[in-house]
C-alpha positions as CSV (number, residue, x, y, z in Angstrom):
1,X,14.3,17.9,4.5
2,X,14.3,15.2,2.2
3,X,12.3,12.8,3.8
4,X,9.6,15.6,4.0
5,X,9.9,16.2,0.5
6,X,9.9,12.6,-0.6
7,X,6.4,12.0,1.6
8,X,5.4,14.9,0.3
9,X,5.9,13.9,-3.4
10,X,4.1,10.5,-2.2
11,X,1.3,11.5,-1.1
12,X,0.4,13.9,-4.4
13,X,0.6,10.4,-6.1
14,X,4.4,10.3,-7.3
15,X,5.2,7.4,-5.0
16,X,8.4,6.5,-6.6
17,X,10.0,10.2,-7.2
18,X,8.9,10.1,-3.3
19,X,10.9,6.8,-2.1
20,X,13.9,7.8,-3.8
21,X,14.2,10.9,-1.5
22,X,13.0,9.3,1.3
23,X,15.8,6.5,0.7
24,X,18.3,9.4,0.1
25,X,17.2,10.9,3.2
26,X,17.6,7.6,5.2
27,X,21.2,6.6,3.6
28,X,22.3,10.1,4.6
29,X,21.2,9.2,8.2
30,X,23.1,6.2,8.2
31,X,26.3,7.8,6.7
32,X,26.8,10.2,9.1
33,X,25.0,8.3,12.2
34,X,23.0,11.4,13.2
35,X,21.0,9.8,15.9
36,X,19.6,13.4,16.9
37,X,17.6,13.7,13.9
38,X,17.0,10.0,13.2
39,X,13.7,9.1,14.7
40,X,12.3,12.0,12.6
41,X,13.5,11.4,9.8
42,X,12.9,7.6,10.1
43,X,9.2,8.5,11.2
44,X,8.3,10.5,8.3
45,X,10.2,7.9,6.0
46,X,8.2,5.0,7.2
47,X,5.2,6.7,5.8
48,X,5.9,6.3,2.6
49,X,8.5,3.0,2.5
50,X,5.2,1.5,3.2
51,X,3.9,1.9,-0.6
52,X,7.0,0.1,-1.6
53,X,8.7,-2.1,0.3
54,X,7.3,-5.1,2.4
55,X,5.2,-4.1,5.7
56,X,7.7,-6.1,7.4
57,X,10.6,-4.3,6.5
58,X,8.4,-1.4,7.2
59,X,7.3,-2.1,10.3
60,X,10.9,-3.3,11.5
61,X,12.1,0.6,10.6
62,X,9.4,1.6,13.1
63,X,10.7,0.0,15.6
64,X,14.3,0.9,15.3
65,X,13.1,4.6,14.9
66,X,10.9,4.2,18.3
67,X,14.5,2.9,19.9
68,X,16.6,5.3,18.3
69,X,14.0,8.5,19.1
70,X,14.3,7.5,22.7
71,X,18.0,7.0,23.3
72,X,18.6,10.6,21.6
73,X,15.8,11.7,24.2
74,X,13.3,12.7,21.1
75,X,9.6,11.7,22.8
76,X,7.9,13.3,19.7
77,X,9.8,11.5,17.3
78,X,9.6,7.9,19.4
79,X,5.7,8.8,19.5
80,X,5.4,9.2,16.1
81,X,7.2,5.7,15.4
């Protein structure tokens, strides 16, 4: 939920209202190492980490989303990342 809402708030122009949820959303991931919903919530994230952090950084969160989508068995989300 709150990575949808912090993309959501990104892409109406509030970039950094947006990456605060979207880093809330990703913390809360960590915490509780839910690797069922991670690749989605690590997909949608991605989208708008992009407007603020390095493409690097970005593009190295894509790639653990892709890994971590396909050992929970989530093709969509893997696809997506």
């Amino acid at each position: 939920g709150f990575a949808y809402f912090g993309s959501m708030l990104a892409s109406i122009g509030h970039v950094n209202e947006g990456y605060r949820y979207v880093k809330l959303a990703k913390d809360l991931v960590h915490r509780f190492s839910s690797k069922e919903v991670a690749g989605e919530v690590i997909a949608i994230a991605t989208q708008t980490i992009g407007y603020v952090e390095p493409m690097q950084t970005t593009l190295e969160f894509h790639m653990q989303g892709h890994k971590t989508a396909l050992e929970a068995g989530d093709i969509r989300s893997a696809s997506l990342n």
